[in-house]
C-alpha positions in Angstrom: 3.2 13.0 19.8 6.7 14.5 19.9 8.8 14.9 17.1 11.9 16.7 17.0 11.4 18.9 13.2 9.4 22.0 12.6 7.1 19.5 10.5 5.3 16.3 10.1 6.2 13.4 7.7 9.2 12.5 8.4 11.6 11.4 5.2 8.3 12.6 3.0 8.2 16.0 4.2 9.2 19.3 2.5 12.4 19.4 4.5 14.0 15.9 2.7 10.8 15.2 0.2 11.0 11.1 -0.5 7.6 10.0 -2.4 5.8 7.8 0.4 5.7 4.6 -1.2 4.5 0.7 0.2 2.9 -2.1 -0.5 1.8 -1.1 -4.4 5.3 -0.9 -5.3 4.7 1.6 -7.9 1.8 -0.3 -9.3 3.7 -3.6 -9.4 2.1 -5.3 -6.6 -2.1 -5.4 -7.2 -4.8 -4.7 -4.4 -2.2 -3.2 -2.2 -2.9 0.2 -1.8 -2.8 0.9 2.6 -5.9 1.9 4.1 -6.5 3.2 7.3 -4.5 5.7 8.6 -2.1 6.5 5.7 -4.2 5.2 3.3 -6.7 8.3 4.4 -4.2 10.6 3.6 -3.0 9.2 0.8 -7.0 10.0 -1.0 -6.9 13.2 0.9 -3.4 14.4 -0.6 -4.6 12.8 -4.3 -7.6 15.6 -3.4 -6.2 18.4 -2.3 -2.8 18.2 -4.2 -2.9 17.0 -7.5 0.4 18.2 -8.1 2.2 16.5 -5.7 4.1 19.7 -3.9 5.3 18.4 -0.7 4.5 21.7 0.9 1.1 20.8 0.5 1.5 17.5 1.8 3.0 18.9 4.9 -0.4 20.7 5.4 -2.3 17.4 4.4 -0.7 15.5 7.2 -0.7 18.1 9.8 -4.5 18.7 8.9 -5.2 15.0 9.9 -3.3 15.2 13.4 -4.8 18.9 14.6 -8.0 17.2 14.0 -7.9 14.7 16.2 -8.4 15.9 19.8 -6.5 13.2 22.1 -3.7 14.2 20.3 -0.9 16.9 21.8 1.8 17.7 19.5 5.4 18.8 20.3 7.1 19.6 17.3 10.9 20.5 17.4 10.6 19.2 20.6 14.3 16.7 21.1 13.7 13.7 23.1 18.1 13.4 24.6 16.6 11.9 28.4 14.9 8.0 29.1 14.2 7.2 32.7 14.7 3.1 32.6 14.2 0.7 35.7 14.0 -2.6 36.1 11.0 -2.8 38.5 9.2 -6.2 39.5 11.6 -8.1 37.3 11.0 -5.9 33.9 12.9 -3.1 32.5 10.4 -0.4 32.0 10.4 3.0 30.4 9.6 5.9 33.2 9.7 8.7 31.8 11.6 10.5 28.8 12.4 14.7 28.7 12.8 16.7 25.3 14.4 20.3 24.9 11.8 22.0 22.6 14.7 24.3 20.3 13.4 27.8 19.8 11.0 27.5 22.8 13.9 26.5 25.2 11.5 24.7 27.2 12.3 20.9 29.4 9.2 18.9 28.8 9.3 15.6 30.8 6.8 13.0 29.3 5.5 10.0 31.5 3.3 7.4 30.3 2.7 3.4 31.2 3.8 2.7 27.0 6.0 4.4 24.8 6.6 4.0 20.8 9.9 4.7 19.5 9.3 5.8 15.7 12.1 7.9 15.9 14.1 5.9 12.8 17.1 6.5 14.4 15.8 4.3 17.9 17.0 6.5 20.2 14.6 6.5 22.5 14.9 2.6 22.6 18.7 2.7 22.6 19.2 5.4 25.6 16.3 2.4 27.3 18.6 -0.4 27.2 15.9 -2.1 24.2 18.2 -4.7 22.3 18.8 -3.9 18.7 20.8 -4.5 15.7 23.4 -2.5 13.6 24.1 -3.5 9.8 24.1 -7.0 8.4 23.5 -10.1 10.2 25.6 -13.4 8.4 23.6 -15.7 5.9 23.7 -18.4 8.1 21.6 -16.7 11.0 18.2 -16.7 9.2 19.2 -18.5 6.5 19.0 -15.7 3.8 20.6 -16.2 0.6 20.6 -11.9 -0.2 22.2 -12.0 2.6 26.4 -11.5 3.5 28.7 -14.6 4.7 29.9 -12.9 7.4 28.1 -10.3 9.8 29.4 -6.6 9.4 28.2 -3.2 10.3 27.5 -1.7 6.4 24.0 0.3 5.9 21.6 1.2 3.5 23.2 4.5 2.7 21.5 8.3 3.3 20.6 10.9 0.6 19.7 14.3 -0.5 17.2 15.3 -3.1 16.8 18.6 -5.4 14.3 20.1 -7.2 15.0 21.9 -10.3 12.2 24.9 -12.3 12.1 25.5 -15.7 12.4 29.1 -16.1 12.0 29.5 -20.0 15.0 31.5 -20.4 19.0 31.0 -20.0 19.6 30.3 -16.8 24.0 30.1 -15.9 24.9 27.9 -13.3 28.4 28.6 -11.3 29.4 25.9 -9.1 30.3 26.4 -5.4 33.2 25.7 -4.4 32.5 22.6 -2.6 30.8 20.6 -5.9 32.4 17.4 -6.7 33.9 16.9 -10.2 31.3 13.8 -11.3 33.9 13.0 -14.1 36.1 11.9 -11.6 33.7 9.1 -10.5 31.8 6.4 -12.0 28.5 8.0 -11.4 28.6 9.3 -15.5 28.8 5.8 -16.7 26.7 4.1 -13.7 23.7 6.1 -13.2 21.1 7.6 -15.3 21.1 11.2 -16.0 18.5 13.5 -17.3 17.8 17.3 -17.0 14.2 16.7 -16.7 14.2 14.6 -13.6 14.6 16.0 -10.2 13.5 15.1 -7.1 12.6 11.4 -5.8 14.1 10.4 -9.4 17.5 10.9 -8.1 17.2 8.7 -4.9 20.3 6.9 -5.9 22.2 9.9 -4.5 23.3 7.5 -1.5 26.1 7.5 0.4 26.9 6.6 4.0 26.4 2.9 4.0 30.3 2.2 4.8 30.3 4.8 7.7 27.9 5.4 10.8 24.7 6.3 9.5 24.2 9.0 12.6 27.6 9.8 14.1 28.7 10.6 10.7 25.9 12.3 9.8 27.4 15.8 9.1 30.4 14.0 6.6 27.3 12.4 5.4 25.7 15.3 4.5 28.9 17.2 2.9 29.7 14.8 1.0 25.8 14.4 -0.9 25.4 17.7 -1.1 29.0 18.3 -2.6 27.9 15.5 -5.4 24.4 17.3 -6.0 26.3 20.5 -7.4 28.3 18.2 -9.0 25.9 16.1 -10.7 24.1 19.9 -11.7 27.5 21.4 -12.9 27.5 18.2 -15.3 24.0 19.0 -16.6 24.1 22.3 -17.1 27.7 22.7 -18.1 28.5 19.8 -20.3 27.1 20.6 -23.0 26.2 17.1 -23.4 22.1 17.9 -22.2 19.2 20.3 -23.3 19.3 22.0 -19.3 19.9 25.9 -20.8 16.7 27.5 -19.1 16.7 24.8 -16.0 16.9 26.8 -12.8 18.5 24.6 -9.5 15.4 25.9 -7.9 15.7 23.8 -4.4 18.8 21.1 -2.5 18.0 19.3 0.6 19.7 20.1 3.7 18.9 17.3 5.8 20.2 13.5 5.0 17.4 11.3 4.4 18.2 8.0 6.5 17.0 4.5 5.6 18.5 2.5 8.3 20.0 2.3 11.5 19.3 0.5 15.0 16.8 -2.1 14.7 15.3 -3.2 17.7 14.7 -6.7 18.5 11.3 -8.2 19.1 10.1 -11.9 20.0 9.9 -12.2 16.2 12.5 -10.6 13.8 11.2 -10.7 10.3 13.3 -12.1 7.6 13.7 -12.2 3.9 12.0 -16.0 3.9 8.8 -14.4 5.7 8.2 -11.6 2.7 9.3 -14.3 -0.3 7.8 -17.4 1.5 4.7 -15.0 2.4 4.6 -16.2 5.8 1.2 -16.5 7.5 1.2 -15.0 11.4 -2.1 -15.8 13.8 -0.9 -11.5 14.5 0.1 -10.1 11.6 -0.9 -6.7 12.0 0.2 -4.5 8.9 1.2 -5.7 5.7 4.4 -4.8 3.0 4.5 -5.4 -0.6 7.7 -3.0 -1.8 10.6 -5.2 -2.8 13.3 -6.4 -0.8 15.3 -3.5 -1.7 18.8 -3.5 -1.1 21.7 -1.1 -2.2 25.3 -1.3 -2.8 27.1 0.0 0.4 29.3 2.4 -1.7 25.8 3.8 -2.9 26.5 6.2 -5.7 30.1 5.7 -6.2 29.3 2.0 -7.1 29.5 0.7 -10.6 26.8 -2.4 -10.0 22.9 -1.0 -10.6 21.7 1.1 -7.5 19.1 -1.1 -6.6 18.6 -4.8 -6.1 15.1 -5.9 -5.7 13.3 -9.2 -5.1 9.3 -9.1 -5.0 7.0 -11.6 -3.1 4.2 -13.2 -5.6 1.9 -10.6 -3.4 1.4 -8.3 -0.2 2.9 -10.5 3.1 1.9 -9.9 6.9 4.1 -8.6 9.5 3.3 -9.8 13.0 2.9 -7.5 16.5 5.5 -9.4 17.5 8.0 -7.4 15.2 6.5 -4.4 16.7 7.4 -4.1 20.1 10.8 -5.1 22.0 11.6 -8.1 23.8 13.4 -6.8 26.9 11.5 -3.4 27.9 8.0 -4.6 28.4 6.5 -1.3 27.7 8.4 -0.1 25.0 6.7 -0.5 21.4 8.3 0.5 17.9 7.6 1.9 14.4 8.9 3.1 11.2 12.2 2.1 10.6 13.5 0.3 13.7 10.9 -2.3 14.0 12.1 -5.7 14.9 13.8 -7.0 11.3 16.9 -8.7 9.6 18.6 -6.3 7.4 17.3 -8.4 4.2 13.8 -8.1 5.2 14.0 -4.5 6.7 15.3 -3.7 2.5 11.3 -4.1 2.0 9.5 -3.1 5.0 11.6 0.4 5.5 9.5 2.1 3.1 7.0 4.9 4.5 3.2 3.1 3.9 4.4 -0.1 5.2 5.9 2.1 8.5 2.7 4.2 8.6 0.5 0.9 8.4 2.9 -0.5 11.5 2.8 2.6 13.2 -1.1 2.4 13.2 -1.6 -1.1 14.1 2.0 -0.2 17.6 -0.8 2.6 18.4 -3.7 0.3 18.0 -1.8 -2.1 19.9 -0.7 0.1 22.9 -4.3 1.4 23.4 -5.4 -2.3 23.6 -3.5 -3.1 26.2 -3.6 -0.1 28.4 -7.5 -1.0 28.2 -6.7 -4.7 29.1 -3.9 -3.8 32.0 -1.5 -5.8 30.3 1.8 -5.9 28.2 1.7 -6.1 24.3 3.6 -9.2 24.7 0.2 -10.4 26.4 -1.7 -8.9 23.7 0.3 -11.1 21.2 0.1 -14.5 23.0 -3.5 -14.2 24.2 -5.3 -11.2 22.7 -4.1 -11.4 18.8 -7.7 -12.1 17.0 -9.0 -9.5 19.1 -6.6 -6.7 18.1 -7.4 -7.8 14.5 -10.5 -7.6 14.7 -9.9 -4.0 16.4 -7.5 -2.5 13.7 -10.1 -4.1 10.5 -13.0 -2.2 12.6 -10.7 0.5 11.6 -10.3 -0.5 8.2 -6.6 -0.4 8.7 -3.8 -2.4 6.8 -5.1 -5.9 7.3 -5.6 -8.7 4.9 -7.2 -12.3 4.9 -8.7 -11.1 8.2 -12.7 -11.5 8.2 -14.7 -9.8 10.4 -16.0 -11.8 13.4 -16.6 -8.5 15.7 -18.7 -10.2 18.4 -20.3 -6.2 18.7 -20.9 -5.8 15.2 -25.2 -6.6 14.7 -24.7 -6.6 11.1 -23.3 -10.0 11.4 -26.7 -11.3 13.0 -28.8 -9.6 10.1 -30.2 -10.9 7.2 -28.7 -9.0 4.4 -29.9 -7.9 0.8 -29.8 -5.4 -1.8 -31.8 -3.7 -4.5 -29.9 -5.4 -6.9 -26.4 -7.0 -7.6 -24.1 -7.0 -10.6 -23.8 -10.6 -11.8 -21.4 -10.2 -14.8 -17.6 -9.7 -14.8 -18.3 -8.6 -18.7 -17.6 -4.7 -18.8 -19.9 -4.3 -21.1 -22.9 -5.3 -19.1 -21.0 -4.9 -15.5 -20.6 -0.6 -16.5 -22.3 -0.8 -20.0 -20.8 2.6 -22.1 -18.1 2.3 -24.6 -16.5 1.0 -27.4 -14.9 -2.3 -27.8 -11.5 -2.6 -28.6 -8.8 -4.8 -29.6 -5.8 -6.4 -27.8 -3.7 -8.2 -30.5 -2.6 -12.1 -28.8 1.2 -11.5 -30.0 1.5 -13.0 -26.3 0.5 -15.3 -23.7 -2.7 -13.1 -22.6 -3.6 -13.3 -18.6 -7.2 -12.7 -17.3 -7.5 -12.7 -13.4 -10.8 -13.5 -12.6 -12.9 -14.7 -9.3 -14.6 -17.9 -9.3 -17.0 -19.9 -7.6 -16.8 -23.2 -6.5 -19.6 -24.4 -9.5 -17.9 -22.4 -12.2 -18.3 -24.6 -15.5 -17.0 -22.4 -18.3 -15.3 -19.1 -18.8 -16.2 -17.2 -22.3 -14.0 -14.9 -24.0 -15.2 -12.5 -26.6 -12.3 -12.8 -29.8 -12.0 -12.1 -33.2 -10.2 -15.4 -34.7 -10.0 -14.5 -38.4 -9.3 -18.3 -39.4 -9.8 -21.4 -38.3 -7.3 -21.9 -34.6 -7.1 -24.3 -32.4 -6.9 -21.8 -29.1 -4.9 -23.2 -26.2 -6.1 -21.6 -22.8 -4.7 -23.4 -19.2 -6.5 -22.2 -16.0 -3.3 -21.0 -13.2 -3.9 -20.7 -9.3 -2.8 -18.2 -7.3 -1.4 -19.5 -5.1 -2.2 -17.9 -1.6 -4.9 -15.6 -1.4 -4.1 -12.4 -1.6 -1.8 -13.1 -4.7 -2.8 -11.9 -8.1 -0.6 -13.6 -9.9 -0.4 -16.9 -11.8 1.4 -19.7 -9.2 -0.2 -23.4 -9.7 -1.1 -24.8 -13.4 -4.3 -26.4 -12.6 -5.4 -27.7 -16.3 -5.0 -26.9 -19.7 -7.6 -27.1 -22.7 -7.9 -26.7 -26.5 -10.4 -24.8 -28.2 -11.3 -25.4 -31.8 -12.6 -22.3 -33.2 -14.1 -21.3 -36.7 -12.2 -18.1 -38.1 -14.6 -15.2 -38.5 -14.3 -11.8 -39.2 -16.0 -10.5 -36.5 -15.6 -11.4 -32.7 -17.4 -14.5 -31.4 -17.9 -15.7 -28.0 -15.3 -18.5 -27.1 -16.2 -20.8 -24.6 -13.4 -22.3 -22.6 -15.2 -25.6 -20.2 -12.8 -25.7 -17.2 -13.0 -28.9 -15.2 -11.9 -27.7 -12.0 -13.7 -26.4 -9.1 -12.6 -24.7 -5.9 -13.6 -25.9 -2.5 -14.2 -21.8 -1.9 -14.5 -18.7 -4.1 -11.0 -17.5 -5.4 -9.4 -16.5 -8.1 -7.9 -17.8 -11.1 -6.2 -16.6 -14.1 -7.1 -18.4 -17.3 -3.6 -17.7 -19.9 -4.7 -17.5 -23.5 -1.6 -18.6 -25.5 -0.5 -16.2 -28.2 -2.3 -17.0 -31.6 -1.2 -15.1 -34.7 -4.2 -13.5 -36.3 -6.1 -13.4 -33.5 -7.3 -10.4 -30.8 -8.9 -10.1 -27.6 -12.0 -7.8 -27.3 -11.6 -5.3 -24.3 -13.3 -1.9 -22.9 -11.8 1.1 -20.7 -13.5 -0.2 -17.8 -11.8 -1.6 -14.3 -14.3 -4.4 -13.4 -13.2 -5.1 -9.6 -11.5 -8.0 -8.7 -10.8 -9.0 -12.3 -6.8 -8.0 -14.0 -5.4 -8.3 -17.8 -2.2 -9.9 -17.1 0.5 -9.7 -20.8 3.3 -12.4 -20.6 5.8 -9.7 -21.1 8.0 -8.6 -18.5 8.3 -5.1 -17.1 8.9 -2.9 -14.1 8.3 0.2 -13.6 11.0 1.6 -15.9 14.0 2.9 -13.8 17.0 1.7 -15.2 18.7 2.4 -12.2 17.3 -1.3 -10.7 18.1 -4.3 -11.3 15.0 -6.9 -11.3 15.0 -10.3 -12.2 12.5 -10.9 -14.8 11.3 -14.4 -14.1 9.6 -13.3 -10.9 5.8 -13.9 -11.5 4.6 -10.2 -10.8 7.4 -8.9 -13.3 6.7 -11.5 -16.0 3.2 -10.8 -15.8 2.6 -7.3 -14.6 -0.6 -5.7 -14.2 -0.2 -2.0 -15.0 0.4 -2.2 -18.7 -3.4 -2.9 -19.2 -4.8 -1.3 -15.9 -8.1 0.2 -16.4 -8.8 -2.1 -19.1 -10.5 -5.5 -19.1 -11.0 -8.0 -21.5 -14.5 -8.9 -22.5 -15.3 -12.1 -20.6 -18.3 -14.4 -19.5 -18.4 -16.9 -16.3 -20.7 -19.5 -16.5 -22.8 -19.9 -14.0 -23.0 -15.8 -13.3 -20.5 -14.9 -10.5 -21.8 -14.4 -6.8 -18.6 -12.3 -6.2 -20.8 -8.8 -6.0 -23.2 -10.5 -3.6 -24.9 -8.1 -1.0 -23.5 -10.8 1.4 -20.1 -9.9 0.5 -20.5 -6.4 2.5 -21.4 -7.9 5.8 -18.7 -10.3 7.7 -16.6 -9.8 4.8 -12.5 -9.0 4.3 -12.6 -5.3 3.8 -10.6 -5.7 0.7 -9.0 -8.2 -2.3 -8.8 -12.0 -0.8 -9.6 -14.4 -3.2 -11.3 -12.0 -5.2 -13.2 -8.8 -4.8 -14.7 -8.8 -1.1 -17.6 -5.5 -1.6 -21.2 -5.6 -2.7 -22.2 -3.6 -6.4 -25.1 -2.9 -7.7 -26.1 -3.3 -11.2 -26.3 0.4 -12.9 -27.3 3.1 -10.7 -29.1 6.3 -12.1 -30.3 9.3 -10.9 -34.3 8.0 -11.4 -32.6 4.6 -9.9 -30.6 4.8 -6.6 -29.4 1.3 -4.8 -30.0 0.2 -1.3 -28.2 -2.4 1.1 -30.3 -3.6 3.7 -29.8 -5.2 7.0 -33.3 -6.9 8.9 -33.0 -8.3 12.3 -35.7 -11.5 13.4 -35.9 -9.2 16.8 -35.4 -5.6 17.6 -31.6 -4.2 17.7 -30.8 -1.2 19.4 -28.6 0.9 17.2 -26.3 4.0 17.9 -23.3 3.7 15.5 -23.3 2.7 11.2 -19.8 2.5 9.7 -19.5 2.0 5.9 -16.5 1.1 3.6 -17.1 2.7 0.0 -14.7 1.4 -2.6 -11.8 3.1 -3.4 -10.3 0.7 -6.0 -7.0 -0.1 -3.9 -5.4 -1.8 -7.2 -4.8 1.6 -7.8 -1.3 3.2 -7.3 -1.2 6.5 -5.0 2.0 8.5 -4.2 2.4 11.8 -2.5 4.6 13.3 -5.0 2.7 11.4 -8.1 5.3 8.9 -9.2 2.6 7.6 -11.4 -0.2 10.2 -12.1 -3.6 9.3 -11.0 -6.1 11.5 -13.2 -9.0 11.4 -10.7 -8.7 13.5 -8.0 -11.3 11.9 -6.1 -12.0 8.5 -6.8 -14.7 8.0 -9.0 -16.2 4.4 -7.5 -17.0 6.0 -4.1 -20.1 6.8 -3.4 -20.8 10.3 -3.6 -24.2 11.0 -2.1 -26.5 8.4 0.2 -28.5 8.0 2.9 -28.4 6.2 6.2 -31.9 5.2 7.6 -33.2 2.9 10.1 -36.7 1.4 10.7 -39.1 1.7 13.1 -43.1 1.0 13.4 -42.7 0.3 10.1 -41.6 3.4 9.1 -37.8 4.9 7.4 -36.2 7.3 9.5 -33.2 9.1 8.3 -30.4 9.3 10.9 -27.5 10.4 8.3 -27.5 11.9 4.8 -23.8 13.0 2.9 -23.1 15.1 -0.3 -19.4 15.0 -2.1 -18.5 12.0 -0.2 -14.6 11.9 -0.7 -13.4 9.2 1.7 -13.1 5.7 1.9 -14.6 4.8 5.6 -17.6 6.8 7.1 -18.8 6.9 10.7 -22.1 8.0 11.5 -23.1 8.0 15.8 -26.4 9.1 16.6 -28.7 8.6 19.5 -29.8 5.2 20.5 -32.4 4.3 18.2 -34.6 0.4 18.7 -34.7 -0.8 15.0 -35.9 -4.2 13.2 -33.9 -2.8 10.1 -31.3 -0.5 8.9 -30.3 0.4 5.0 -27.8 2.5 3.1 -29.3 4.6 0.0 -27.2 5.5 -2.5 -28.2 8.4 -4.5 -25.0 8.9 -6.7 -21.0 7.8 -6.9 -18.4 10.2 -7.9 -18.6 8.5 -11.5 -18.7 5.0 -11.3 -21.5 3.2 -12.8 -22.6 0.9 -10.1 -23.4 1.7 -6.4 -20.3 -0.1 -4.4 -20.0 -0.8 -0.5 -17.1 -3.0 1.2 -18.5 -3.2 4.3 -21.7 -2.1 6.1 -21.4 -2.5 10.0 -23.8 -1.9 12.7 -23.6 -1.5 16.7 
């Protein structure tokens, strides 16, 4: 690994400090949160650094790479040389040579595949790889965000600051070089406050109508010159409360968004993410906006943002991730193979990291198969799938079909499963409260194909006549209502105190999925919810909202805007299905998606308690032999996680993951332990241990970090 700074992260580390963002969107999007790679460090950062300093997260990130040990780092190491040939009709990368600054060492580097993550695309550039600059024409991918006519404009660079309250006066005497704000439109154009700082101020852009790295220095100048501008403003005005602010930190290094963008055998465009494309090798998954910025960046007078969501998370194929003209040559990060339009959502850091996993995954693959990743995406696709959800990385709507995995010939069962999406009897504790129908009321909820009725617990003071209609989702992985499937009225008698509503729905899926039944708004009357987050199942209000930063423009009609999740996260409306669901199954653990698909895709246990710990069991008609368990706890990935805390997450360690359990496997009819873990804090666990010949093998669990039920997304064997 080779990068050319003192320190890891890229645009997220201390030296620029950009929250890492993807697929979540700042909550918008639901069941999005990465896993895998980033997604590990994203619940080992919420851990270790509550408060979201990104010295710390430089430490979190480092941490992770030192532990591995096929990995050799060369940090401030320059990569300016590429040995290229065209040998047995392919161009090839050799060989590449970085001056490591300080050390003033030549390293030459030679291996059969090489991933350019540089951002820039250097690497691929000094190759001879084919790439992009700026904005390709509407008419090439058919892309209404995008321009008539083809130019070279950019997303735009910045520069962040920090600023300290020091609780006493603090003066502030401008350098020289600030800029005189008033003199611009950014007073009347941007948002302003003394108590922002940081990643609040990424509309500090500029660049996108110059060269985003030969102009890099100007670039920088001119950002930095605003910055004591925009602080002179605040502190000098008079016109905000900023007396005892200190300007306690300013960025010295541009943060880029875009730049070369090589071209693969499949360049993702803005139809793929909106249209949600499905790819036989989609290989990471985006959910952020299609984010695009006015080319004069802070000095224009539109909003500094333009975004455009997809109804849920899309896939981006392997064939975006490697080049299409040097064979050996993969890519990640920034420069994958994308349109402009499309590269406004898939630029942003998770979405890069869960790319950047699934290039390395991909590169391994194929040095073990002796072929290029072209091959791997034309003949070998299901397998690297099947490779990268092993690794619980970013995959979706892929179910596990690993030919090595003996859990899938096991008969599976459980102590006990929850059969109620109620959260009074699904995490019983609590007090009920009300939710007031002034709006059209949303409940996302997973069904089974012989559902009959759903039951909502509401108070209805007098006699209503409710109307309730039953939505799709549309694909899968959405979460949001797409396809109006039926609609019903309910008579109900007014009482005083909340009744039991029964809604019969005359529909039934071919499969389980999920549905969201819309209870119109009904003066007088009120939902009954608790503070409980029942998996898989969403409290959707018909009242459009973002996430709040007037400096972006959304359009309101878009499903996940007009019905957004967060408002009511963590709280779930009282609610029957009739028949009781099968979503908590025990089956659901074993062969199953790894995460949201239709509905909630893990096995829970009814109540777990210190005097009554939950097992999953796996029995085999004929003896197994067994060296290796992987298990998937839940870590609730509807839940927003950001390095710097965009949105504060109060737990620092996930309370639905198991804490404490116990790995055992059977033989001569007798329970031998082969792995037990205290303070579990991580999402995927992999226990190796000698070969051991089994009929049976089981997961204990003794105690979560706080949840009420025992939870396991998947329970593999080999």
């Amino acid at each position: 690994m080779i990068g050319n700074r003192p320190v890891l992260g890229g645009n997220s580390s201390s030296e620029v400090r950009v929250w890492v963002v993807g697929a979540t969107a700042h909550g918008i999007q639901r069941f999005a949160r990465e896993s895998g790679v980033i997604g590990e460090l994203y619940v080992e950062n919420q851990y270790r650094n509550p408060e979201g300093n990104p010295v710390i997260w430089d430490e979190v990130v480092m941490d992770a790479v030192r532990a591995e040990p096929n990995i050799r780092l060369f940090l401030n190491t320059d990569v300016r040389e590429v040995d290229a040939a065209d040998i047995e009709g392919e161009r090839v990368v050799t060989g590449v040579r970085g001056w490591t600054m300080g050390s003033e060492i030549w390293t030459e580097f030679t291996s059969p595949y090489f991933i350019d993550a540089s951002g820039d695309g250097l690497i691929g550039h000094l190759a001879g790889a084919e790439y992009r600059l700026g904005r390709e024409a509407r008419s090439e991918f058919d892309e209404s965000w995008a321009p008539d006519e083809a130019d070279e404009k950019f997303l735009g660079s910045t520069i962040l600051f920090y600023t300290k309250d020091l609780g006493r006066p603090v003066k502030f005497v401008p350098p020289n070089s600030a800029k005189d704000i008033t003199q611009t439109p950014i007073p009347d154009s941007r948002i302003l406050r003394s108590g922002d700082s940081g990643a609040h101020y990424w509309w500090i852009e500029y660049g996108g109508e110059l060269d985003i790295v030969h102009d890099n220095e100007e670039i920088r100048d001119e950002l930095r010159s605003v910055i004591f501008g925009i602080w002179d403003y605040i502190k000098n005005s008079g016109k905000f409360d900023a007396e005892t602010l200190d300007l306690e930190w300013v960025g010295s290094l541009p943060g880029k968004r875009e730049y070369r963008r090589f071209v693969g055998d499949h360049v993702l465009t803005q139809n793929d993410i909106l249209e949600q494309t499905e790819f036989d090798d989609a290989v990471a998954f985006g959910g952020w906006s299609i984010d695009l910025h006015p080319v004069e960046g802070m000095y224009a007078t539109e909003p500094g943002a333009h975004q455009r969501y997809s109804n849920g998370i899309y896939g981006i194929p392997f064939r975006s991730y490697y080049s299409r003209n040097v064979a050996n040559l993969l890519l990640a990060g920034r420069d994958i193979s994308a349109s402009h339009v499309a590269f406004g959502s898939s630029r942003v850091m998770a979405t890069c990291a869960a790319g950047g996993e699934a290039a390395g995954t991909g590169a391994s693959f194929a040095l073990d198969l002796g072929v290029r990743p072209r091959a791997i995406a034309e003949h070998h696709a299901s397998e690297l799938r099947q490779l990268l959800l092993r690794q619980d990385a970013s995959v979706f709507g892929v179910r596990n079909e690993d030919p090595d995995d003996l859990a899938l010939r096991a008969t599976v069962t459980a102590s006990s499963e929850a059969t109620s999406i109620d959260p009074a009897v699904f995490a019983p504790g609590g007090e009920d409260q009300l939710l007031p129908l002034t709006r059209d009321v949303g409940l996302l909820v997973p069904v089974d194909p012989h559902l009959d009725a759903v039951e909502l617990l509401m108070r209805v003071p007098a006699d209503a006549e409710l109307t309730v209609s039953l939505w799709t989702t549309g694909q899968r992985q959405n979460a949001v209502p797409i396809d109006q499937r039926l609609t019903t009225r309910v008579a109900v008698i007014g009482s005083p105190e909340p009744q039991w509503v029964r809604v019969p729905l005359d529909w039934h899926p071919e499969h389980p999925e999920s549905v969201v039944v819309v209870v119109e708004a009904q003066e007088g009357a009120e939902l009954v919810y608790r503070a409980t987050q029942v998996p898989g199942v969403l409290t959707l209000v018909h009242d459009p909202q973002a996430d709040g930063d007037a400096n972006v423009e959304v359009d309101e009609s878009e499903a996940l805007i007009a019905w957004p999740a967060f408002p009511m996260r963590g709280r779930t409306v009282r609610a029957r299905l009739e028949p009781a669901t099968e979503a908590f199954a025990a089956a659901k653990a074993v062969g199953g998606y790894q995460r949201y698909y239709g509905g909630p895709q893990l096995w829970a246990s009814e109540p777990i308690a210190a005097d009554n710990p939950q097992q999953l069991r796996l029995e085999w008609d004929e003896p197994v032999e067994l060296q290796c368990l992987r298990v998937v706890f839940d870590d609730d990935q509807d839940v927003e996680l950001n390095t710097l805390h965009h949105h504060r997450t109060p737990d620092e360690v996930f309370p639905e993951l198991v804490r404490d359990y116990v790995l055992e496997v059977r033989r001569d009819g007798e329970w031998m332990e082969v792995a037990r873990v205290v303070e579990n804090r991580r999402r995927q666990r992999v226990h190796e241990f000698d070969p051991i010949t089994t009929d049976a093998a089981r997961i204990r669990v003794l105690a979560t970090n706080g949840a009420g039920q025992a939870r396991v997304v998947s329970l593999r064997a080999y």
